[in-house]
C-alpha positions in Angstrom: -23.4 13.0 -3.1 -20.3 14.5 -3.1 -21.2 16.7 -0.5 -22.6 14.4 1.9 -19.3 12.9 2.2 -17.6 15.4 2.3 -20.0 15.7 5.6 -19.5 12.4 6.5 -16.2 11.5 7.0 -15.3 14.5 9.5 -18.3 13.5 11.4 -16.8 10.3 11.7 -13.6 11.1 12.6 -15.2 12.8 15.6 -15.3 9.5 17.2 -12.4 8.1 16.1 -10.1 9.4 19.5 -12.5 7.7 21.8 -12.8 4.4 20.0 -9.4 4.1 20.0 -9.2 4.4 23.8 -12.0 1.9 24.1 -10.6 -0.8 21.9 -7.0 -0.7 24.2 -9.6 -2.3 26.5 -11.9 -3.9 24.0 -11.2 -6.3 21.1 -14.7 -5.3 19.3 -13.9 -2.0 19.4 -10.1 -2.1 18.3 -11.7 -3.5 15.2 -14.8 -0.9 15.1 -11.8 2.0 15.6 -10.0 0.2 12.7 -12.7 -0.1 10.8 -14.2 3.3 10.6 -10.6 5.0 10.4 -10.0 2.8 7.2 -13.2 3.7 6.2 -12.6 7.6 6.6 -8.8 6.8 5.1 -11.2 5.6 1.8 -13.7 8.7 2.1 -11.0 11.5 1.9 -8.9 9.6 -0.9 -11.8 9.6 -2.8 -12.7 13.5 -1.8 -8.8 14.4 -2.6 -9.4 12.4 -6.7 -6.6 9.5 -5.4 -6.8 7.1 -8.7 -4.5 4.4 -7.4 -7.9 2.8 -5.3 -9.8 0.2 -6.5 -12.8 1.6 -4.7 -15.7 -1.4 -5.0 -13.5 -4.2 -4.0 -11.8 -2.3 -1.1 -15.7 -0.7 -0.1 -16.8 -4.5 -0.5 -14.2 -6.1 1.8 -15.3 -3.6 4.5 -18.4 -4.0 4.5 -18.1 -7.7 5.0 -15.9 -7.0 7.7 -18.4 -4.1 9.1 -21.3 -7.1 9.0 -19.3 -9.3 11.5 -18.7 -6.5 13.8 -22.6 -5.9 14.1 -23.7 -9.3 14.6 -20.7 -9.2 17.4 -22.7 -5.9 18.5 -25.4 -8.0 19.2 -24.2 -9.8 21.9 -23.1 -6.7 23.8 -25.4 -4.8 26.6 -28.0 -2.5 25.2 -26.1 0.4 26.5 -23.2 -0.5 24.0 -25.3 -1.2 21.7 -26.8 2.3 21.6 -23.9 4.0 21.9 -21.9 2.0 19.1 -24.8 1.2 16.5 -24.6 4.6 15.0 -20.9 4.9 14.5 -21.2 1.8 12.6 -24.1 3.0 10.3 -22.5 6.5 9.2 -19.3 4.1 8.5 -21.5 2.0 6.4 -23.2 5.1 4.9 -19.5 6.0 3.8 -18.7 2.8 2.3 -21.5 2.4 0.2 -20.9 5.5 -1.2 -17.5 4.7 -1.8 -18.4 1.2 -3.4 -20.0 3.1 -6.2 -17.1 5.4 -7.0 -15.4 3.5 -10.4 -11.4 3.6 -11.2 -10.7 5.1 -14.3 -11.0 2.8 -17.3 -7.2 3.0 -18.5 -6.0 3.2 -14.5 -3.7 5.4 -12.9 -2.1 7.8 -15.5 -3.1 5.7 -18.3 -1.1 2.6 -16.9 -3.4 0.3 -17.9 -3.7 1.2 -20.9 -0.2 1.4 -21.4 0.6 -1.7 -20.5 -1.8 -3.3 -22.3 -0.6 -1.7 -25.4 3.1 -2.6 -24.9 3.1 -5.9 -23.5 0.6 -7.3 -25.9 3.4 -9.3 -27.1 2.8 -11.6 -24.2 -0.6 -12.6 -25.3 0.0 -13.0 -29.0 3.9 -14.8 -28.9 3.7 -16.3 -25.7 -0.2 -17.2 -24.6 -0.1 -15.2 -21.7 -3.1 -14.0 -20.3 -4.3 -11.0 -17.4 -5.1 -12.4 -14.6 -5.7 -9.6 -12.7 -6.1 -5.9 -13.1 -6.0 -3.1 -10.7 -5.8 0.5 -11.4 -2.2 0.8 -10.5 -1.2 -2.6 -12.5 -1.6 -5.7 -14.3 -0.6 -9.3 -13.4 0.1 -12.0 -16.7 0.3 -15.3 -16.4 1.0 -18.1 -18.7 0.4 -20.8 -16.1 3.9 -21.7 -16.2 5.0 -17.8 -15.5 3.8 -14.3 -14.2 4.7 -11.0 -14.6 3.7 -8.9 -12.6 3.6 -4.8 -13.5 2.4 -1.8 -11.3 2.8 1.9 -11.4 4.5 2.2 -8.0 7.9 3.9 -6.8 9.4 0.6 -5.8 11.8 -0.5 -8.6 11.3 -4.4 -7.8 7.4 -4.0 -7.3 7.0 -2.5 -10.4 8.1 -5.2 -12.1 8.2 -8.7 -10.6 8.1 -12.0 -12.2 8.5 -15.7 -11.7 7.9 -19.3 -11.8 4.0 -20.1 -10.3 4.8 -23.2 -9.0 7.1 -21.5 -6.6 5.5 -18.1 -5.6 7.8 -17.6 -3.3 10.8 -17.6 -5.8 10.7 -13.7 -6.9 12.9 -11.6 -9.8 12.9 -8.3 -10.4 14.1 -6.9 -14.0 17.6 -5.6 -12.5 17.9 -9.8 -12.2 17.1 -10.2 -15.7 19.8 -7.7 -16.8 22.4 -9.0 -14.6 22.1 -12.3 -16.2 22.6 -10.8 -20.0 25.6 -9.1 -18.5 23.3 -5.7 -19.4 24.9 -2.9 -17.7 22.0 -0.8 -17.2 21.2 -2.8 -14.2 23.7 -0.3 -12.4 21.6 2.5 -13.6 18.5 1.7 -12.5 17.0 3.8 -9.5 15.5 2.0 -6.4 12.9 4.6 -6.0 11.1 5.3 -9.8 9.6 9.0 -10.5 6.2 8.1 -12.0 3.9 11.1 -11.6 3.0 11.8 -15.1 1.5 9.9 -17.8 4.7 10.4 -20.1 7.0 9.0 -17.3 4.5 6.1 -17.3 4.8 5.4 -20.9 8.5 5.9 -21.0 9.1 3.1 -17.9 7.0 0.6 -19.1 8.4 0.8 -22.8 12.1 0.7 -21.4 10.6 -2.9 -19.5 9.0 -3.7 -23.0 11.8 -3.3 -24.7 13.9 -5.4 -21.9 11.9 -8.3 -22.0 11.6 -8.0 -25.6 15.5 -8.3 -26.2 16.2 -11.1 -22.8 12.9 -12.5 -21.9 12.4 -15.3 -24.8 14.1 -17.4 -22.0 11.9 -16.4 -19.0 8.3 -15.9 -21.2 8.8 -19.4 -23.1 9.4 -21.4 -19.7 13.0 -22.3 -20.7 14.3 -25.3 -18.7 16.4 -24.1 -15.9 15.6 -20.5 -16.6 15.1 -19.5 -12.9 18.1 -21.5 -11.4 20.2 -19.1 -14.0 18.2 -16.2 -12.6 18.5 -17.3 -9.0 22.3 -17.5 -9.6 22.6 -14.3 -11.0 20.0 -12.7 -8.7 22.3 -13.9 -5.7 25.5 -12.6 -7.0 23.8 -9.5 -8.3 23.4 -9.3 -4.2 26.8 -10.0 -3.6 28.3 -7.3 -5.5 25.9 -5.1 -4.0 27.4 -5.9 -0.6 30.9 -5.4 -1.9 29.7 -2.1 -3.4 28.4 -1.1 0.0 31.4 -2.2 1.9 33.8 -0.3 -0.4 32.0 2.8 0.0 31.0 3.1 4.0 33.5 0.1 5.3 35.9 2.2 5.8 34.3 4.8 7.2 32.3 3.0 9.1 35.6 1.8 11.0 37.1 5.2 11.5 34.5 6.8 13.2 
């Protein structure tokens, strides 16, 4: 099976320059270009071992998306219709291959695992629950609170947390050491190095042991919890500014 798409998906990039002439003309096939060069984007990820993918539910989502396109196709001149039909069977010939490829069972380097392991805590002290599981990350929530942890580079989308009745209000654990006057806020790099299974371990431990030590206040809901952390996170920002200014302002103005 392997094999095959390894087949596939250069055969479908064949026709991936022309779509995307025809669709700066042509809505339908914009989205039929789109489609099958997501759909090829999924084929070599899954050729080249990528584990961050959840492969069913992206292959799924496709394929709903490939569905509309044909019934659009229907409506087209035969012509089209012949010359289109087969670019969007080999794409979904690749997807339903790709919808049976499984994410390992502890995700991405093991953080699944890992985080199950070390946040536990959450479940058994504060009757948090996973809401969601991908195989980069896991999201809690207590129905009061999420937390939110990934194995990405981002510092702040690795760990992100706040209330749910106001998504739109978002803290980051550099916020949560700010606000307990922890200085190892400053130390904290905005790009993470997490490309081994030990470095995995060893980040989410060090945002065990953080939330652990400050987040009884945050986990239990604690009245006015997030105004405190919106305070902090906003003059957390400030001093960033200041930082910045002190360091290029100057410089800035000679040049």
């Amino acid at each position: 099976m392997t094999e095959s798409l390894r087949k596939a998906v250069p055969e479908l990039e064949t026709h991936l320059p022309e779509l995307k002439r025809q669709g700066r003309a042509d809505g339908l096939l914009h989205d039929l270009y789109e489609a099958a060069e997501y759909c090829c984007q999924l084929g070599r990820w899954v050729l080249e071992g990528n584990t961050r993918v959840n492969y069913p539910d992206r292959a799924r989502g496709q394929l709903k998306f490939l569905t509309e396109l044909k019934d659009a196709l229907q409506n087209r001149p035969a012509a089209v219709q012949s010359r289109y039909t087969p670019i969007i069977e080999a794409t979904e010939r690749i997807l339903r291959f790709v919808e049976k490829v499984q994410p390992p069972k502890d995700g991405h380097l093991g953080v699944l695992r890992v985080i199950r392991e070390l946040f536990q805590f959450l479940q058994t002290e504060y009757s948090f629950a996973i809401i969601d599981t991908q195989p980069t990350g896991i999201r809690f929530s207590s129905g009061t609170v999420y937390l939110r942890l990934e194995c990405i580079e981002s510092l702040t989308l690795s760990c992100s947390f706040g209330p749910e009745a106001q998504p739109q209000q978002v803290f980051w654990i550099n916020d949560l050491l700010f606000m307990n006057e922890d200085p190892t806020y400053r130390t904290l790099p905005a790009e993470l190095s997490l490309d081994t299974e030990e470095k995995v371990e060893n980040w989410f431990a060090f945002l065990a042991g953080v939330f652990k030590q400050y987040g009884d206040p945050v986990l239990s809901n604690q009245p006015g919890i997030f105004s405190r952390l919106a305070k902090a996170q906003s003059e957390r920002d400030a001093e960033y500014v200041q930082e910045m200014n002190r360091k290029f302002g100057m410089k800035g103005r000679s040049e």
